[in-house]
SELO-181740 format. One record per atom (N, C-alpha, C): chain; x, y, z; atom name; residue number from 1. Coordinates in steps of 0.05 Angstrom, whole numbers, plus 5000, padded with zeros to 4 digits. Example, Ala and Ser with C-alpha at 12.3 -4.5 7.8 and 13.67 -1.06 7.14 Angstrom:
+-------+------+------+------+------+-----+
| kette |    X |    Y |    Z | atom |  nr |
+-------+------+------+------+------+-----+
|     A | 5264 | 4886 | 5156 |    N |   1 |
|     A | 5246 | 4910 | 5156 |   CA |   1 |
|     A | 5264 | 4934 | 5156 |    C |   1 |
|     A | 5257 | 4955 | 5142 |    N |   2 |
|     A | 5273 | 4979 | 5143 |   CA |   2 |
|     A | 5258 | 5001 | 5157 |    C |   2 |
+-------+------+------+------+------+-----+
//
This chain:
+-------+------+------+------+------+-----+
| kette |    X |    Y |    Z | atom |  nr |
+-------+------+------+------+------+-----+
|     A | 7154 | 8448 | 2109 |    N |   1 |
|     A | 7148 | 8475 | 2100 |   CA |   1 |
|     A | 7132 | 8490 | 2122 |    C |   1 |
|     A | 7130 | 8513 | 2114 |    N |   2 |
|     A | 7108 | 8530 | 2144 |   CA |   2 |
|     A | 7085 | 8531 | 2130 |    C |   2 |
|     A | 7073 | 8549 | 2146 |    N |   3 |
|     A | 7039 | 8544 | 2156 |   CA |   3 |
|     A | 7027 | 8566 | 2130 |    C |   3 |
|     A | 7043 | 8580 | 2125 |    N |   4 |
|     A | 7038 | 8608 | 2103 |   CA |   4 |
|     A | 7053 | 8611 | 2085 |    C |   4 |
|     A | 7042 | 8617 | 2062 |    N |   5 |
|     A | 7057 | 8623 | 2030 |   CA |   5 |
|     A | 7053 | 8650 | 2028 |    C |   5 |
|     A | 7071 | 8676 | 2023 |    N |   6 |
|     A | 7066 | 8690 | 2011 |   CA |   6 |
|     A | 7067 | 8693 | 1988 |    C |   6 |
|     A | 7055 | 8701 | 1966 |    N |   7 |
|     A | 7055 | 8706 | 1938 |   CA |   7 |
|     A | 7062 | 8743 | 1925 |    C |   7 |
|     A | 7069 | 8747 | 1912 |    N |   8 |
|     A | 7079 | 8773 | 1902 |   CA |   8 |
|     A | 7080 | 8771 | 1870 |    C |   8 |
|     A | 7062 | 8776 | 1855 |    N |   9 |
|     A | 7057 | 8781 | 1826 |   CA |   9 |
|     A | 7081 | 8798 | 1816 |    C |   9 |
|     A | 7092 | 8790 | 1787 |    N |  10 |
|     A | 7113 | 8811 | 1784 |   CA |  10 |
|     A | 7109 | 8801 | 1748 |    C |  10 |
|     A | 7114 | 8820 | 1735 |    N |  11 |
|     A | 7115 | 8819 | 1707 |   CA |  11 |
|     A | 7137 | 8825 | 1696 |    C |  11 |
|     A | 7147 | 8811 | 1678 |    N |  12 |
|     A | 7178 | 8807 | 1661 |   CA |  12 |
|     A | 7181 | 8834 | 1644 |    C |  12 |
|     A | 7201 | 8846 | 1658 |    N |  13 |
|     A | 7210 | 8881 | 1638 |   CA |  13 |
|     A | 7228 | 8872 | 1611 |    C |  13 |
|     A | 7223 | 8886 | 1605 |    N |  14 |
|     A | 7246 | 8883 | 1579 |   CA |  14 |
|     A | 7278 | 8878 | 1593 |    C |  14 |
|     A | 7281 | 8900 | 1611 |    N |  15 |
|     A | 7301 | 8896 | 1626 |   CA |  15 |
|     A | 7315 | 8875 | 1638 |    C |  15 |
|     A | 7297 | 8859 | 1641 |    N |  16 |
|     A | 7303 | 8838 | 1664 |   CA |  16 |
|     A | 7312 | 8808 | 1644 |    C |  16 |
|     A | 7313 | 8823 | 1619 |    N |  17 |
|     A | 7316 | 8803 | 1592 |   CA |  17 |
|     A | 7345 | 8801 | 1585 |    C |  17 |
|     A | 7357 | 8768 | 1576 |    N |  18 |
|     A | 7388 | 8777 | 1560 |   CA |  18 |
|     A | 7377 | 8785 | 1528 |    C |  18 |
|     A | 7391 | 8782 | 1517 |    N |  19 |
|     A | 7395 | 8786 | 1480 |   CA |  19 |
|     A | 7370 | 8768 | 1472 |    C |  19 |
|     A | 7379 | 8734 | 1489 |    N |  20 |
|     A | 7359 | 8729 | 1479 |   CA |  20 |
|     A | 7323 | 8719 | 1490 |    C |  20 |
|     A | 7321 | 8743 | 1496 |    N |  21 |
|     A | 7295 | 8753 | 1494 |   CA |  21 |
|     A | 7277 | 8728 | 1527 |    C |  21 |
|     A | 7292 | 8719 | 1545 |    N |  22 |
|     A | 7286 | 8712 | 1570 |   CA |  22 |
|     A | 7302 | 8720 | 1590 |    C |  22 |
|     A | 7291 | 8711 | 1618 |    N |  23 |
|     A | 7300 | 8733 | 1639 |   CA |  23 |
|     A | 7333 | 8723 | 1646 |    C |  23 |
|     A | 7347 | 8736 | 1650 |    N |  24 |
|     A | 7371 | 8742 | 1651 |   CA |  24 |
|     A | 7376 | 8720 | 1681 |    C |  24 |
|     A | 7388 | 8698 | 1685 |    N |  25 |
|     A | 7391 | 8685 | 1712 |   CA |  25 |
|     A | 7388 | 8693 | 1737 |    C |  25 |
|     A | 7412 | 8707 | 1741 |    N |  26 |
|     A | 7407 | 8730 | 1762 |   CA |  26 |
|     A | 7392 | 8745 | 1768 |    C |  26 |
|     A | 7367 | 8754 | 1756 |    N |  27 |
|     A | 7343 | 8762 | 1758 |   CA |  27 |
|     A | 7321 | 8753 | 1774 |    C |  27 |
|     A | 7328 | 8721 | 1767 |    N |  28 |
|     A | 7310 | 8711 | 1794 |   CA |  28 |
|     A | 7319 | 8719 | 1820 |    C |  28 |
|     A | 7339 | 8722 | 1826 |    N |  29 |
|     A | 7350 | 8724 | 1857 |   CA |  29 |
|     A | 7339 | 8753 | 1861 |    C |  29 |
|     A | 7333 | 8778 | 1836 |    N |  30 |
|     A | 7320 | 8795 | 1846 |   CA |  30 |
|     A | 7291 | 8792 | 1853 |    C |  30 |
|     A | 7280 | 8775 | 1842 |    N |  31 |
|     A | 7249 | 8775 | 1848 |   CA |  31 |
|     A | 7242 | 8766 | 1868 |    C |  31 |
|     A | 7270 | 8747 | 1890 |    N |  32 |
|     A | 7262 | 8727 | 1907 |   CA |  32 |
|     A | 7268 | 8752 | 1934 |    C |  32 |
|     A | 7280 | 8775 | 1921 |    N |  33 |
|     A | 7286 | 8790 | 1936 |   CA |  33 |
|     A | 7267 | 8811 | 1944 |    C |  33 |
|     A | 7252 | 8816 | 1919 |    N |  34 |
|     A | 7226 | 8835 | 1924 |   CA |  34 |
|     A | 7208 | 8825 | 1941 |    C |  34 |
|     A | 7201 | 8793 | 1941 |    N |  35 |
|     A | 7180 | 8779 | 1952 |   CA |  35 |
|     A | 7193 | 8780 | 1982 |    C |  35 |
|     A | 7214 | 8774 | 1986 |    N |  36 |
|     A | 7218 | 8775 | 2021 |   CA |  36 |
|     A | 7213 | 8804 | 2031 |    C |  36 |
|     A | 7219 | 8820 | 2011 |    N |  37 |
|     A | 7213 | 8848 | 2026 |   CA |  37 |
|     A | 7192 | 8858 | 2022 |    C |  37 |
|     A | 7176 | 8848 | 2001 |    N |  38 |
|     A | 7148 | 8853 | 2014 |   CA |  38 |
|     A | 7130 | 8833 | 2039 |    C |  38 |
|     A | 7135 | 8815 | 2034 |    N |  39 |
|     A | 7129 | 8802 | 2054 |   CA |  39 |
|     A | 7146 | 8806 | 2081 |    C |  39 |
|     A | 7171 | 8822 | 2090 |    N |  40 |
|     A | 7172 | 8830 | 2112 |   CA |  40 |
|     A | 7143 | 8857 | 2117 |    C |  40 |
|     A | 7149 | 8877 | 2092 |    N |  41 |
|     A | 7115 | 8887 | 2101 |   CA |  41 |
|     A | 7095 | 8883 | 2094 |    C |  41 |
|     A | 7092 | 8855 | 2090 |    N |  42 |
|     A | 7065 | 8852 | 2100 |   CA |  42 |
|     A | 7064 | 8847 | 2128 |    C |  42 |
|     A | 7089 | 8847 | 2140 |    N |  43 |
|     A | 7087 | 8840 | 2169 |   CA |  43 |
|     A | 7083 | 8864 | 2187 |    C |  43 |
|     A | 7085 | 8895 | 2175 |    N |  44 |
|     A | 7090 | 8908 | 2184 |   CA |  44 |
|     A | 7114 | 8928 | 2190 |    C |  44 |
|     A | 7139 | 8908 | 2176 |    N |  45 |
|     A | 7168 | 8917 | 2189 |   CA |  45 |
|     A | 7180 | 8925 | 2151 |    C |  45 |
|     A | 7187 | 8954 | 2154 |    N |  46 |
|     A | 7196 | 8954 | 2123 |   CA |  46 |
|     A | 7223 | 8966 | 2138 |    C |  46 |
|     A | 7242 | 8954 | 2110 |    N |  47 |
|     A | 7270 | 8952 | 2124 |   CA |  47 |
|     A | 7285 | 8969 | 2122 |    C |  47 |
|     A | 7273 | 8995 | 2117 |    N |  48 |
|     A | 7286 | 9023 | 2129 |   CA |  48 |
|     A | 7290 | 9033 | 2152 |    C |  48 |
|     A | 7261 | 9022 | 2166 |    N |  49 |
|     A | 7252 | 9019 | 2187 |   CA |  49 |
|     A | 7277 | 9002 | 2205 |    C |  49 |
|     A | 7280 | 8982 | 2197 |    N |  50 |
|     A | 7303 | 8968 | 2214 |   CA |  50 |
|     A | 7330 | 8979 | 2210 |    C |  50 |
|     A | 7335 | 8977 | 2186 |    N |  51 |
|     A | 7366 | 8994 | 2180 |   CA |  51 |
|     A | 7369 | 9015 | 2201 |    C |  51 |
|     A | 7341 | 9037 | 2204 |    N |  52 |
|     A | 7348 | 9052 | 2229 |   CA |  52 |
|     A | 7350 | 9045 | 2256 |    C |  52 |
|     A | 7337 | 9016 | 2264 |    N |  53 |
|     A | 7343 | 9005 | 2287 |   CA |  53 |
|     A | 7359 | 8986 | 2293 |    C |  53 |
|     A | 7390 | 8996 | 2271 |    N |  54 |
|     A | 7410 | 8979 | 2262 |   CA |  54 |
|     A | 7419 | 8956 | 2249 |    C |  54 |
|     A | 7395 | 8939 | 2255 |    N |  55 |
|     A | 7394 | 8916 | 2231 |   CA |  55 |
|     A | 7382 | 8913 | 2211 |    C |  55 |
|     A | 7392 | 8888 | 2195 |    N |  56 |
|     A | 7388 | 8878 | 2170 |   CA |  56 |
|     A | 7383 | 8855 | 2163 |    C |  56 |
|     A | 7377 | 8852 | 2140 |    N |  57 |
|     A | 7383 | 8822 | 2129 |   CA |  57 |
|     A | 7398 | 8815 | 2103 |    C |  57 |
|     A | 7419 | 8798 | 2108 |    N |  58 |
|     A | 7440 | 8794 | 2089 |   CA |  58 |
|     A | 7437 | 8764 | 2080 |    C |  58 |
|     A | 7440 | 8767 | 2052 |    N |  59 |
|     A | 7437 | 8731 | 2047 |   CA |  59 |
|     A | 7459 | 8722 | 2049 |    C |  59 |
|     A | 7456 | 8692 | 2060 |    N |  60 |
|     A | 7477 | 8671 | 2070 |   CA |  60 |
|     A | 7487 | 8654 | 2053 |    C |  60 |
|     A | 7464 | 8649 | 2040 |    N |  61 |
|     A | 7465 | 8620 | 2025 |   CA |  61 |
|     A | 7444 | 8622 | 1998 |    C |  61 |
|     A | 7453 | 8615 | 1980 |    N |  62 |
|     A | 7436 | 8613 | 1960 |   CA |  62 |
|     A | 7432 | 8581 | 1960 |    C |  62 |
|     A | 7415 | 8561 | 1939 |    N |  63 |
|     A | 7416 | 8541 | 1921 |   CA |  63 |
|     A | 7389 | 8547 | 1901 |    C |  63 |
|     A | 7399 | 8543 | 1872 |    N |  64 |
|     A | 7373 | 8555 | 1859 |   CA |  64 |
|     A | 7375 | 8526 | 1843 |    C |  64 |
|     A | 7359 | 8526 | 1827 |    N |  65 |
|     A | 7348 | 8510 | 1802 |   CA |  65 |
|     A | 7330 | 8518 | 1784 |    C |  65 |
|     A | 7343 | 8519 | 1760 |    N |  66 |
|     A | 7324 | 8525 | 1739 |   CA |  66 |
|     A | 7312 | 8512 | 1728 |    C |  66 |
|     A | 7287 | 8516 | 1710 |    N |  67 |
|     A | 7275 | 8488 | 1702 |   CA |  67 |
|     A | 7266 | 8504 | 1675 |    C |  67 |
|     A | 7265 | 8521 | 1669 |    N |  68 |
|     A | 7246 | 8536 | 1645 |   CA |  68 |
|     A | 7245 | 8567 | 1647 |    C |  68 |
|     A | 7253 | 8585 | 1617 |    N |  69 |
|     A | 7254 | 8604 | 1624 |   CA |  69 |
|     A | 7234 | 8629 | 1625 |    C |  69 |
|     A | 7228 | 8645 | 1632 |    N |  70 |
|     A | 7207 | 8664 | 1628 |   CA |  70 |
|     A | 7220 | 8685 | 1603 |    C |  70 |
|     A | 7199 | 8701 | 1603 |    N |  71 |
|     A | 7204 | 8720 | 1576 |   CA |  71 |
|     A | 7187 | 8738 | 1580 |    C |  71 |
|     A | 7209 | 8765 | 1564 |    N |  72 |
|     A | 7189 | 8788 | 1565 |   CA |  72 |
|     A | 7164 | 8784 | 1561 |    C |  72 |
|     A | 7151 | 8810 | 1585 |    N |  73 |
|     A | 7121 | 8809 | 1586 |   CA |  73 |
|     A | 7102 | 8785 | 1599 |    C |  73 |
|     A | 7123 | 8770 | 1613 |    N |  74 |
|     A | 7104 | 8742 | 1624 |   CA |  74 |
|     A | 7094 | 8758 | 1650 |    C |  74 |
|     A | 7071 | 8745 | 1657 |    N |  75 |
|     A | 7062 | 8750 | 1684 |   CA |  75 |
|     A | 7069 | 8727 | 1705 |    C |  75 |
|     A | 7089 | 8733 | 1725 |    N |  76 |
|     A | 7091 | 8715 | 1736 |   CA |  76 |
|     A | 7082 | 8717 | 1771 |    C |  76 |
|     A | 7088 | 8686 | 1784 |    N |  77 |
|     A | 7077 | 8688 | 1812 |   CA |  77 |
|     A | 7104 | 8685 | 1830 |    C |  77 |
|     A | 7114 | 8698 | 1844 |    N |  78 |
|     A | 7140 | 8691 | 1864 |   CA |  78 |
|     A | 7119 | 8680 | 1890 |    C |  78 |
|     A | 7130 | 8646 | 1907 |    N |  79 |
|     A | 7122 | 8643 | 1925 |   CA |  79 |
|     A | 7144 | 8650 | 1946 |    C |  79 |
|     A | 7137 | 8649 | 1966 |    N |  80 |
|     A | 7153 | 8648 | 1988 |   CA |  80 |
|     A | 7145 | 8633 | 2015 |    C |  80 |
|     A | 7154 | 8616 | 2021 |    N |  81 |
|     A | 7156 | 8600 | 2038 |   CA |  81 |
|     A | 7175 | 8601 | 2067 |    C |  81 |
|     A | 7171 | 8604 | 2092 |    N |  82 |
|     A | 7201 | 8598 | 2114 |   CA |  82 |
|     A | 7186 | 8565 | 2113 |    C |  82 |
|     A | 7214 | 8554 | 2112 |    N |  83 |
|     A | 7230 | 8530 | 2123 |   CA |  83 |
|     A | 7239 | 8532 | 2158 |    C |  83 |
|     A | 7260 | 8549 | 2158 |    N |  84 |
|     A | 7266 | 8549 | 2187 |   CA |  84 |
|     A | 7273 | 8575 | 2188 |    C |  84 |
|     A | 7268 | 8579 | 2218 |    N |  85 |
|     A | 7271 | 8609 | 2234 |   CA |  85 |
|     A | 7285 | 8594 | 2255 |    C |  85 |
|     A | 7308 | 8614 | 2265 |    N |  86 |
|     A | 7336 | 8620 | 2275 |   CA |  86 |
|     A | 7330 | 8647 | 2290 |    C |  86 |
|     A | 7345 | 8643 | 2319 |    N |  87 |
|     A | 7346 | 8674 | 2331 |   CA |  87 |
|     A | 7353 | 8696 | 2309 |    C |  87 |
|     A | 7371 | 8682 | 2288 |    N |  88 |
|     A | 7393 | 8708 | 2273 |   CA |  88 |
|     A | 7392 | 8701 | 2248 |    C |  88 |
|     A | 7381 | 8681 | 2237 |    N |  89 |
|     A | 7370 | 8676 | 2205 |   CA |  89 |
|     A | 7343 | 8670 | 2206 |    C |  89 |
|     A | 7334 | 8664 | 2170 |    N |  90 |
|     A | 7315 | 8650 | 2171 |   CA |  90 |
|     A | 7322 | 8631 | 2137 |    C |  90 |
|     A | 7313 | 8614 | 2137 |    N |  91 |
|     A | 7315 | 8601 | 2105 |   CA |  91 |
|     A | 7281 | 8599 | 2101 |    C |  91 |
|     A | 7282 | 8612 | 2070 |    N |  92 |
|     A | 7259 | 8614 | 2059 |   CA |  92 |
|     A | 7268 | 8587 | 2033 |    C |  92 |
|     A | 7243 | 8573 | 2030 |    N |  93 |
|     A | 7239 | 8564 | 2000 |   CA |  93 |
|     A | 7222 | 8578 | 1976 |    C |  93 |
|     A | 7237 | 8593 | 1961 |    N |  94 |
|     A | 7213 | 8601 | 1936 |   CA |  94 |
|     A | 7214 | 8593 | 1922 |    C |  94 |
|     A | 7195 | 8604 | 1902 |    N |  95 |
|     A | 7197 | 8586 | 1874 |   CA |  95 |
|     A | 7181 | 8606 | 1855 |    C |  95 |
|     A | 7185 | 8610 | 1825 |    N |  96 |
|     A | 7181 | 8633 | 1806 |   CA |  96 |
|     A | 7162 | 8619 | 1792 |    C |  96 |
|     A | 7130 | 8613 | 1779 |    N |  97 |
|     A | 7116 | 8597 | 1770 |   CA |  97 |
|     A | 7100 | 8619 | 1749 |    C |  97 |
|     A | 7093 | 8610 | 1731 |    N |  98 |
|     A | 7072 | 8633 | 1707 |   CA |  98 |
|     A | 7050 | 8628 | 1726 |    C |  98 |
|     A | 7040 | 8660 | 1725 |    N |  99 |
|     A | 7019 | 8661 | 1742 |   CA |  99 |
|     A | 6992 | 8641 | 1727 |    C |  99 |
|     A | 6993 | 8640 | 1704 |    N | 100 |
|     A | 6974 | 8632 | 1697 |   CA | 100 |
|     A | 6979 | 8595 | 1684 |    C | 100 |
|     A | 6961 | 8584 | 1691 |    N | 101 |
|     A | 6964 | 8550 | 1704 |   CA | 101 |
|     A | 6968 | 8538 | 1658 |    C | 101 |
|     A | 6978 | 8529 | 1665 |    N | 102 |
|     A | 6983 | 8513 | 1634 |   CA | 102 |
|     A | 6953 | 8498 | 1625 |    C | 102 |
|     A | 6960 | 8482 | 1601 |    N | 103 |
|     A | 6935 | 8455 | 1592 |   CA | 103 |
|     A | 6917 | 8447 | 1612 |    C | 103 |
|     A | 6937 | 8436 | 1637 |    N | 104 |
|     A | 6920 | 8415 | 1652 |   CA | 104 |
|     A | 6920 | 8425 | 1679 |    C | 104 |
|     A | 6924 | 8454 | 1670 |    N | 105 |
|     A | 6908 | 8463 | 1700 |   CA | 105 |
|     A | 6938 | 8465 | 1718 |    C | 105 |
|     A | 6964 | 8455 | 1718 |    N | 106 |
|     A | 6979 | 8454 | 1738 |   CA | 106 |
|     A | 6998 | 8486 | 1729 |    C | 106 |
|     A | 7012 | 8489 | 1753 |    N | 107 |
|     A | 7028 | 8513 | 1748 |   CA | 107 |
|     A | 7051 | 8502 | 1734 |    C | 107 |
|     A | 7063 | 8518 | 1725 |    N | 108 |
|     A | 7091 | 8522 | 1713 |   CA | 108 |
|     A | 7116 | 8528 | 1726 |    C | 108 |
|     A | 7128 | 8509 | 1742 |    N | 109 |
|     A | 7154 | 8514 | 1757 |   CA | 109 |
|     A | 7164 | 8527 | 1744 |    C | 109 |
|     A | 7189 | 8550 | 1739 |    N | 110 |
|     A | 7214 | 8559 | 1725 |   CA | 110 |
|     A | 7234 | 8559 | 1746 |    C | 110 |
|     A | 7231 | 8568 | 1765 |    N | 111 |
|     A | 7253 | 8567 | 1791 |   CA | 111 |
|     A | 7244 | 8562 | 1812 |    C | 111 |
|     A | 7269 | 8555 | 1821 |    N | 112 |
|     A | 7261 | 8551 | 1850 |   CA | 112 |
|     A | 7282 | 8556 | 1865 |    C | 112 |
|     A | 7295 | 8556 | 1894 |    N | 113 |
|     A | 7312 | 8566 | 1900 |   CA | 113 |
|     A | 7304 | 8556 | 1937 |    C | 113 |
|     A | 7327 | 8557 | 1951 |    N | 114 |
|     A | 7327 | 8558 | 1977 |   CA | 114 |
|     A | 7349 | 8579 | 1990 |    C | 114 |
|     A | 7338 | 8595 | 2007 |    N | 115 |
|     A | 7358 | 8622 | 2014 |   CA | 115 |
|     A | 7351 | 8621 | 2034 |    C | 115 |
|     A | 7383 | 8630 | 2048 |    N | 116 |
|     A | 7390 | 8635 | 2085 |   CA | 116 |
|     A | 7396 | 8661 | 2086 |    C | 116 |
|     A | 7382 | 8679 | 2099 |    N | 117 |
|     A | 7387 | 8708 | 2101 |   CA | 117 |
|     A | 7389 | 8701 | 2137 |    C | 117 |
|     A | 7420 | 8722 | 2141 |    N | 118 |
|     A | 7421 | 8727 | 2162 |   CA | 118 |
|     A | 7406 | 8749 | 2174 |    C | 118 |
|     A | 7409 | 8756 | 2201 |    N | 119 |
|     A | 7400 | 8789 | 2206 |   CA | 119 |
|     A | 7424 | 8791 | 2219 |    C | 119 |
|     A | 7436 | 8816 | 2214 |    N | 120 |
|     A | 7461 | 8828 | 2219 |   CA | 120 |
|     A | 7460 | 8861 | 2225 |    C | 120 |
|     A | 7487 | 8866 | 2241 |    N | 121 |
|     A | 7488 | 8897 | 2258 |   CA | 121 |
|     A | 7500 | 8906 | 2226 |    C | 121 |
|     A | 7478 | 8934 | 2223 |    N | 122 |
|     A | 7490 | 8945 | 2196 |   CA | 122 |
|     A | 7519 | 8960 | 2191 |    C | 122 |
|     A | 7519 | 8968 | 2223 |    N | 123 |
|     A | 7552 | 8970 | 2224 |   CA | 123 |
|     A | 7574 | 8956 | 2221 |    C | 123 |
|     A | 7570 | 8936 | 2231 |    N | 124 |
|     A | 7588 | 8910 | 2232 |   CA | 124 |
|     A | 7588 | 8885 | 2214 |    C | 124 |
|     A | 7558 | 8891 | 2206 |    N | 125 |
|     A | 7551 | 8864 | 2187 |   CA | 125 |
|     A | 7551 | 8840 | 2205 |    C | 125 |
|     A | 7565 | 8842 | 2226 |    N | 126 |
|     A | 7560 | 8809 | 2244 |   CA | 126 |
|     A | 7529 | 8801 | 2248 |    C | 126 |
|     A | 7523 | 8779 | 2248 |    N | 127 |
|     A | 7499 | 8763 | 2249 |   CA | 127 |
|     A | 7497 | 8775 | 2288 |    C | 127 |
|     A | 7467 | 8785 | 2290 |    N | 128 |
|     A | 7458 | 8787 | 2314 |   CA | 128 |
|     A | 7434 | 8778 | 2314 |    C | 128 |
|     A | 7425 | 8773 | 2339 |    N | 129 |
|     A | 7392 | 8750 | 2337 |   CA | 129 |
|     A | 7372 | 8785 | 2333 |    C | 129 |
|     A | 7362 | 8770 | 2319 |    N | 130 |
|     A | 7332 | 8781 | 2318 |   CA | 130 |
|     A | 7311 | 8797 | 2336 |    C | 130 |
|     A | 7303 | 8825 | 2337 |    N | 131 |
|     A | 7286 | 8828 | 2357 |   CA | 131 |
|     A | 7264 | 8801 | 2364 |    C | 131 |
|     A | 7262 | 8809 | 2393 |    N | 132 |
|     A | 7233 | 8785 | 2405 |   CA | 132 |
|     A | 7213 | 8791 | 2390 |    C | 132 |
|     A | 7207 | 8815 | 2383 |    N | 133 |
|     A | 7185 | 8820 | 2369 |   CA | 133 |
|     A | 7172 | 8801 | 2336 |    C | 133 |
|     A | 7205 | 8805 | 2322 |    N | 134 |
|     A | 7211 | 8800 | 2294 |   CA | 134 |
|     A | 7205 | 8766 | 2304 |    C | 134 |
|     A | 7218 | 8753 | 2323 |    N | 135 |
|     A | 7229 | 8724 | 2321 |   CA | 135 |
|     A | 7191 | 8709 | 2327 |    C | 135 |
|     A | 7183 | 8727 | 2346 |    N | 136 |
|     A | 7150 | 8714 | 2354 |   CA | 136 |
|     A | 7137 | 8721 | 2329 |    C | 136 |
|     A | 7136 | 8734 | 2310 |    N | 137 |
|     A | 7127 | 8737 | 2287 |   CA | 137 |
|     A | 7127 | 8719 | 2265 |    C | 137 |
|     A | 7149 | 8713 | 2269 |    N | 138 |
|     A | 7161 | 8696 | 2241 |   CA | 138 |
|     A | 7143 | 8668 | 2258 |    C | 138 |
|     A | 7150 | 8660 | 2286 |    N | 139 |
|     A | 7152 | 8633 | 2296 |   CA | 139 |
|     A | 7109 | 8630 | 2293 |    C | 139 |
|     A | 7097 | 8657 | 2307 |    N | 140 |
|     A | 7066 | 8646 | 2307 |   CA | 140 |
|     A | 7054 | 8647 | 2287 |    C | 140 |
|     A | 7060 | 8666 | 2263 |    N | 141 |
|     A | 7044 | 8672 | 2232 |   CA | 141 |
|     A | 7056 | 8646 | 2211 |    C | 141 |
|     A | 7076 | 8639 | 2216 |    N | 142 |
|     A | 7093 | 8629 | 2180 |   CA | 142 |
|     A | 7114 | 8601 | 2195 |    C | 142 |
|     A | 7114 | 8597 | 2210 |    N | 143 |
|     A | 7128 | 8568 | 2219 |   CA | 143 |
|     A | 7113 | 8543 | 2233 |    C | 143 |
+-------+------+------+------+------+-----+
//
């Protein structure tokens, strides 16, 4: 794992609920989505910002696992983790936990997940490497 966890608090909308009354599966992949993009700015780089300097980041790869579901109104913690950095990807490990620790003190897994986001020309969508800037970032702060 790397050297830095980002964390990003997020609370369960009604929305983000099926019928019955927990978060909808595919929901996690949105929250794992909010957390990389805030944690791209916390780096500084928000990705409008890049879209205008042509690139992006597109996911490659999913693998998730569920373990337990959340429910409206939970407060939860999204981590985020890099695994590996690539001139032109990166794979993060996260994982979706109640912010607040159970009985014995330990957190509450619900998901977890491992994702390969490429960076790609927004024109073309082909995978291009990474500014030097972006790649020494990722490699001295979080790997």
């Amino acid at each position: 794992m790397s050297k830095a966890e980002f964390i990003l608090p997020v609370r369960v909308y009604y929305e983000d609920t099926d019928v019955a009354g927990v978060v909808y599966y595919a929901n996690y992949l949105k929250f794992y989505e909010r957390a990389r993009t805030e944690w791209l700015r916390s780096l500084g780089y928000d990705q409008d910002v890049l879209i205008e300097q042509g690139l992006a980041f597109a996911v490659a790869h999913v693998d998730a696992r569920y373990f337990a579901p959340a429910r409206f109104n939970d407060k939860l913690l999204v981590k985020t983790q890099i695994v590996k950095s690539r001139r032109a990807s990166v794979v993060f490990h996260q994982q979706v936990v109640m912010e607040e620790a159970g009985k014995n003190g330990e957190e509450k897994l619900l998901n977890e997940a491992t994702i390969k986001v490429a960076c790609v020309d927004v024109n073309t969508m082909i995978p291009i490497s990474m500014p030097d800037y972006l790649v020494e970032e990722i490699a001295s702060d979080w790997c």
